[in-house]
C-alpha positions in Angstrom: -1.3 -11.2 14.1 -2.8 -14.4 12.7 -0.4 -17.1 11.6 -1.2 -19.3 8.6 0.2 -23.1 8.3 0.3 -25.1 4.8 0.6 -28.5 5.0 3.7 -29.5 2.7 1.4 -31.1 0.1 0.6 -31.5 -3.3 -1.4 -29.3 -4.8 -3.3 -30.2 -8.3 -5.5 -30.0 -10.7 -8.4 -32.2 -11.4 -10.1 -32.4 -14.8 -13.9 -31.4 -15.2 -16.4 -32.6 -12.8 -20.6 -31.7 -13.9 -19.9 -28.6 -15.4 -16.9 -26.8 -13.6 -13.0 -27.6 -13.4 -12.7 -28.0 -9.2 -9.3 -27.9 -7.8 -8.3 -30.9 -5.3 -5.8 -30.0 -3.2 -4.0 -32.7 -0.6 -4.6 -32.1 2.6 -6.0 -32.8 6.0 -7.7 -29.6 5.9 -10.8 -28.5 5.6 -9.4 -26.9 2.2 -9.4 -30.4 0.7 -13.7 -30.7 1.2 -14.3 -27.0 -0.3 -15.7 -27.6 -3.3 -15.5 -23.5 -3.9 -11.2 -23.8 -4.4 -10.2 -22.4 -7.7 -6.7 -22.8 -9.4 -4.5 -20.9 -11.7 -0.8 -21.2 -12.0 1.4 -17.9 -12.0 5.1 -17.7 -13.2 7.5 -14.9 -13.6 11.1 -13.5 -12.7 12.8 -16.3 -15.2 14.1 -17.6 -17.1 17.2 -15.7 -15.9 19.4 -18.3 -17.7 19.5 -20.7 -20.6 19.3 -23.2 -18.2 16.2 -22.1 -16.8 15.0 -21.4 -20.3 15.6 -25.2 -21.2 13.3 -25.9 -17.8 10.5 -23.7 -18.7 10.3 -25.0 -22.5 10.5 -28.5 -21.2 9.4 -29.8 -17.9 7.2 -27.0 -17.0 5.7 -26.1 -20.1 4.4 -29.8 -20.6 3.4 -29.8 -16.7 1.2 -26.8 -17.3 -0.4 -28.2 -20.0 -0.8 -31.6 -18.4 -2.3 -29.5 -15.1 -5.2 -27.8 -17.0 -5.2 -24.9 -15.2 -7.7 -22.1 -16.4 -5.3 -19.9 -17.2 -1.2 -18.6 -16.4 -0.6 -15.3 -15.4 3.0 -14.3 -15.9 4.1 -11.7 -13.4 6.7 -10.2 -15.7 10.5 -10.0 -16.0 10.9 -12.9 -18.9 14.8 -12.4 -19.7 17.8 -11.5 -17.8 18.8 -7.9 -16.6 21.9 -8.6 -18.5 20.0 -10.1 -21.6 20.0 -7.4 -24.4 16.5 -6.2 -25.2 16.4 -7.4 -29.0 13.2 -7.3 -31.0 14.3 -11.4 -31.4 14.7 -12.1 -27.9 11.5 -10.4 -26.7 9.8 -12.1 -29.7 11.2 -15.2 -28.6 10.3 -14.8 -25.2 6.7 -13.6 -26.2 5.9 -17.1 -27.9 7.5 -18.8 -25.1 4.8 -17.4 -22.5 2.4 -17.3 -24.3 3.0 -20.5 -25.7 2.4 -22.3 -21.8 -1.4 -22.4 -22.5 -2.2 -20.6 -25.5 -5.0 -17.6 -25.6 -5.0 -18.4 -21.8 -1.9 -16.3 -20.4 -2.2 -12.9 -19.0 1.1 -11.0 -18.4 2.3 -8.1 -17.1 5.9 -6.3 -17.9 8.6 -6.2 -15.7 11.9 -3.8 -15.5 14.3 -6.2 -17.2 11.5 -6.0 -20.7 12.3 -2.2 -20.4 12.4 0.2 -17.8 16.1 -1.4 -17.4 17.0 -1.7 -21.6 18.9 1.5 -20.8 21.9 0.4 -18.8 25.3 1.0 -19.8 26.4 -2.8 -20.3 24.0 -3.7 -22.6 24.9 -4.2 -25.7 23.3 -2.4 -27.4 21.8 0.0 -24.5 18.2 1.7 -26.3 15.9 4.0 -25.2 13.6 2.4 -22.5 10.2 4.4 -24.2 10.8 2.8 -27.3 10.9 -0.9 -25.4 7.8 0.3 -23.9 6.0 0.8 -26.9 8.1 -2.3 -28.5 6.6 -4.6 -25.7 2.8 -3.4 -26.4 2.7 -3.9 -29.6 4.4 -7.4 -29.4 2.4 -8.6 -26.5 -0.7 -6.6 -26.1 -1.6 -5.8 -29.8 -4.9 -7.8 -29.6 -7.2 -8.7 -27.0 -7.4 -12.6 -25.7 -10.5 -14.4 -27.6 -12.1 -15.5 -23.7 -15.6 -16.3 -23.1 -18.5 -13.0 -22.4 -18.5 -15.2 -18.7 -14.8 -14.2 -18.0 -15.9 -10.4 -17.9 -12.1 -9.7 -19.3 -11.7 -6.4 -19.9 -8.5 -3.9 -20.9 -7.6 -0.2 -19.7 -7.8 1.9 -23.2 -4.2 2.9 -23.6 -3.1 1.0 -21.7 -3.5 -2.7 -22.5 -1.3 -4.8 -20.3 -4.3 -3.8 -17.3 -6.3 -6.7 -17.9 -9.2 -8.0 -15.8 -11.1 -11.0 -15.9 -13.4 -13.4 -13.4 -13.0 -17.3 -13.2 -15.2 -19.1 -10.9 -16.1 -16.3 -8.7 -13.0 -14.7 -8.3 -11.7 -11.4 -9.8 -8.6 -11.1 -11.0 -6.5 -7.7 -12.8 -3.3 -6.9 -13.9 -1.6 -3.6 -12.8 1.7 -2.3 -14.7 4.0 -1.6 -11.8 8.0 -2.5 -12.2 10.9 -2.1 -10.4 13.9 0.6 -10.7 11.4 2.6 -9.0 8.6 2.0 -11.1 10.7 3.9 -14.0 11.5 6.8 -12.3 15.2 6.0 -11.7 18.1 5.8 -14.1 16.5 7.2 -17.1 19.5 6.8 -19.6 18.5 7.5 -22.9 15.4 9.3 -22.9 14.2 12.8 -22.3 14.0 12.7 -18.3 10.9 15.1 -18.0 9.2 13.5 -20.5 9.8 9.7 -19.2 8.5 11.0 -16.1 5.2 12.8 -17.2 4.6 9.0 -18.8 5.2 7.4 -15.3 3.1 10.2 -13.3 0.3 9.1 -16.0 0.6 5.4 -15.2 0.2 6.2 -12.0 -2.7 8.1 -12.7 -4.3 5.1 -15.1 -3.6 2.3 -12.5 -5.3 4.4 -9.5 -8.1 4.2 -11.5 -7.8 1.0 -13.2 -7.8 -0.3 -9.5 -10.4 1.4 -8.2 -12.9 0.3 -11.3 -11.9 -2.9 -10.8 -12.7 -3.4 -7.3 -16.3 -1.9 -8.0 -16.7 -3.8 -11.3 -15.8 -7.3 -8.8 -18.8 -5.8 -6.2 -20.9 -5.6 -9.3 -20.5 -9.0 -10.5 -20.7 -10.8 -7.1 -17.2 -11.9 -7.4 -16.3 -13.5 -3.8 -12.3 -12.8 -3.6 -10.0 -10.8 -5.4 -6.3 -11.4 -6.7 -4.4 -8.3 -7.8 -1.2 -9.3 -10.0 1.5 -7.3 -10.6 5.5 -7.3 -11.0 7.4 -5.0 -8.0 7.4 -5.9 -4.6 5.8 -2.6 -3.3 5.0 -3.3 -0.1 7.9 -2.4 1.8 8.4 1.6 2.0 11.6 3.5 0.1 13.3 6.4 1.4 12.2 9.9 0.1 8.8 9.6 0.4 5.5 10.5 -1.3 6.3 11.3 -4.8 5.7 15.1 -5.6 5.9 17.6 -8.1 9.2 18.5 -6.9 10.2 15.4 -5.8 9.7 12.4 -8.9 12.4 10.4 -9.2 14.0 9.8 -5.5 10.6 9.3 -3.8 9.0 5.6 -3.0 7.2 4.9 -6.4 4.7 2.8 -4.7 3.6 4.6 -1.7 0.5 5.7 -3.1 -0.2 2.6 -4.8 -0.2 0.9 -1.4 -2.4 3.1 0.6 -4.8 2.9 -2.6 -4.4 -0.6 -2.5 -5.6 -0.7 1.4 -8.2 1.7 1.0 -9.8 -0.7 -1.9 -9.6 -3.5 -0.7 -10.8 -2.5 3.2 -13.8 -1.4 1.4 -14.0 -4.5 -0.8 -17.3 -5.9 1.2 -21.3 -5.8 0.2 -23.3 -3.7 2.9 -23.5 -4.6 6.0 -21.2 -8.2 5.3 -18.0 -9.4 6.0 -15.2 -7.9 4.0 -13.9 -10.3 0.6 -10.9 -11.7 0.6 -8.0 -10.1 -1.7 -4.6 -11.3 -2.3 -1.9 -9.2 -3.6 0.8 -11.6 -6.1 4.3 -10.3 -6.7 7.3 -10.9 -8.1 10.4 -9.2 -8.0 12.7 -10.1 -4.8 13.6 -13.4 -3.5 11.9 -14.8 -0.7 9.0 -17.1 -1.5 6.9 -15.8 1.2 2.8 -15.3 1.9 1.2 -13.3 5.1 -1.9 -11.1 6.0 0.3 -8.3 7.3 0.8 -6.2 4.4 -3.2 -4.6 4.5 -2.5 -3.9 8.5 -5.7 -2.4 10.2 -7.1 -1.1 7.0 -7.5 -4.1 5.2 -7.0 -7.3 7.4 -8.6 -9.2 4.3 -5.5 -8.4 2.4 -3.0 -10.8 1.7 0.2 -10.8 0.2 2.0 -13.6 -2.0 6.0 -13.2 -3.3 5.8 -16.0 -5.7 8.7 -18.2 -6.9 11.5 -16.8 -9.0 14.1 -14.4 -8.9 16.3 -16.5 -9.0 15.0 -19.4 -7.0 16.3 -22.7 -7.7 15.4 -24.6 -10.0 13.3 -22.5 -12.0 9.5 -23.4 -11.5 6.1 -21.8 -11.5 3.6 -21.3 -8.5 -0.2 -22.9 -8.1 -2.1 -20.7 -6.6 -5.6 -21.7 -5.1 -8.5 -19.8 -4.0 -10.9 -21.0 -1.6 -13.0 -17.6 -1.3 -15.4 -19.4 2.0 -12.4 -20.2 4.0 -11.7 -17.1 6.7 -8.4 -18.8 8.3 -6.8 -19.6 4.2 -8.5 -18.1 1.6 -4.9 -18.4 -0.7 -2.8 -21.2 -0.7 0.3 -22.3 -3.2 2.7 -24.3 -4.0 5.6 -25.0 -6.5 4.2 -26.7 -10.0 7.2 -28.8 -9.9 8.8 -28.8 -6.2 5.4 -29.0 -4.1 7.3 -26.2 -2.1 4.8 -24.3 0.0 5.7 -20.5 0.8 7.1 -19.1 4.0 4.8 -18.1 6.5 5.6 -14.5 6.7 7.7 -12.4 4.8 10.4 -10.5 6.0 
């Protein structure tokens, strides 16, 4: 096992030097010389409360903007689980994220949005499908107006996969949420039919992945950062979801052995293998390692960024520095300057 130390810094953003915004980040490191380091800031699993609403509208919202990061990916659940899922309140929310850094903020759903709007205490409790199709058309109706340089692409049907490249690193979006990636507790919607629609999610993020990967190779990207909202990289009980088996199975368990397989792979002949980092949201601890690829993939790293609630509510700067074998990812709290754990558990 390789252990990985951050120095409790900060981390920032510097404005444009020559021709390219370079990330400085404060430390006695070598990190600190690379001139390769890229930023972006990632926030997700809040606000959970009005008071964490009042947070994100105020202090961070004006320290993202003051930061100049390239872009903000939020890694979904943007209300409560007990938060009714009103056409207001996800309209609200919608302008609120993307309102951080406007026509620069990828997201991607989380449960509470909609695979969740089912549950008996809500008032009122709707159909999760039609949130589903509520949250695409709110959030994902049109493409982001980027540069031909960003490569940023979207999965036909599926618009919240997104992928883009920034300085030489690769990024995508893969829909993934928790309650068993919507194959628990379906409430108020035909059962069979809910789960024909996750089995073909499954379907279109196997191969969103896998095109992704090769489209990175193609485009000499130099790392690769996968975002996405479950934590799937611990295993459920009932394993491999079947045809007989869909709703109490692990969800994720082929999305993780994909996962490894790609990103093992994710080298050019006969050279070292690129770095990828996995970012999550979904459970608490604030937490990064290199244990999650195991033998198949030992460039693969795993984030659990801040949220859920953490506290106070804050977002996460993430930098890569792609020509660094011992720390290719770092981050740190926006606000806090709180590094992650070293190793999740």
């Amino acid at each position: 096992m390789i252990k990985i130390f951050y120095a409790k810094k900060t981390i920032g953003f510097i404005k444009i030097v020559s021709c390219a915004a370079i990330l400085s980040v404060a430390t006695t490191s070598a990190l600190a010389k690379d001139q390769s380091a890229m930023s972006f800031i990632a926030i997700g699993d809040t606000p959970y409360s009005e008071t964490e609403n009042k947070r994100i509208k105020s202090e961070i919202s004006k320290a993202i903007k003051d930061a100049h990061p390239p872009f903000v990916v939020h890694h979904g659940d943007l209300k409560g689980g007990g938060e009714a899922c009103t056409e207001e309140l996800l309209t609200d929310r919608r302008n609120d994220v993307y309102g951080l850094l406007p026509g620069r903020v990828f997201y991607t759903p989380g449960d509470n949005e909609w695979t969740d709007c089912d549950r008996a205490f809500l008032e009122p409790a709707v159909s999760e499908l039609g949130k589903l199709d509520l949250l695409r058309q709110l959030f994902f109706s049109k493409p982001l107006d980027l540069p031909e340089t960003w490569l940023y692409a979207r999965q036909p049907n599926f618009p919240e996969n997104a992928r883009w490249m920034k300085e030489g690193v690769f990024f995508m979006t893969v829909h993934l949420v928790s309650t068993n990636n919507g194959r628990r507790e379906i409430l108020k919607d035909d059962i069979e039919a809910a789960l024909s629609l996750v089995d073909a999610r499954d379907q279109a993020n196997r191969v969103w992945m896998k095109e992704s990967f090769k489209a990175a190779l193609k485009a000499g990207a130099k790392a690769m950062v996968i975002v996405t909202q479950a934590d799937v990289t611990s295993p459920n009980a009932g394993g491999a979801c079947t045809a007989t088996n869909r709703m109490h199975c692990d969800a994720f368990q082929s999305f993780r052995e994909n996962l490894r397989l790609d990103a093992g792979n994710f080298a050019e002949r006969d050279k070292p293998r690129k770095p990828v980092l996995l970012l999550h949201g979904d459970t608490s601890p604030y937490c990064m390692d290199r244990e999650f690829g195991g033998k198949l993939a030992p460039n693969l790293w795993r984030l659990n960024a801040w949220g859920d609630f953490q506290d106070p509510a804050d977002a996460t700067v993430v930098t890569v520095t792609p020509g660094s074998k011992k720390t290719p990812f770092a981050a740190e709290t926006l606000l806090g300057h709180q590094v992650p754990d070293d190793g999740c558990k």
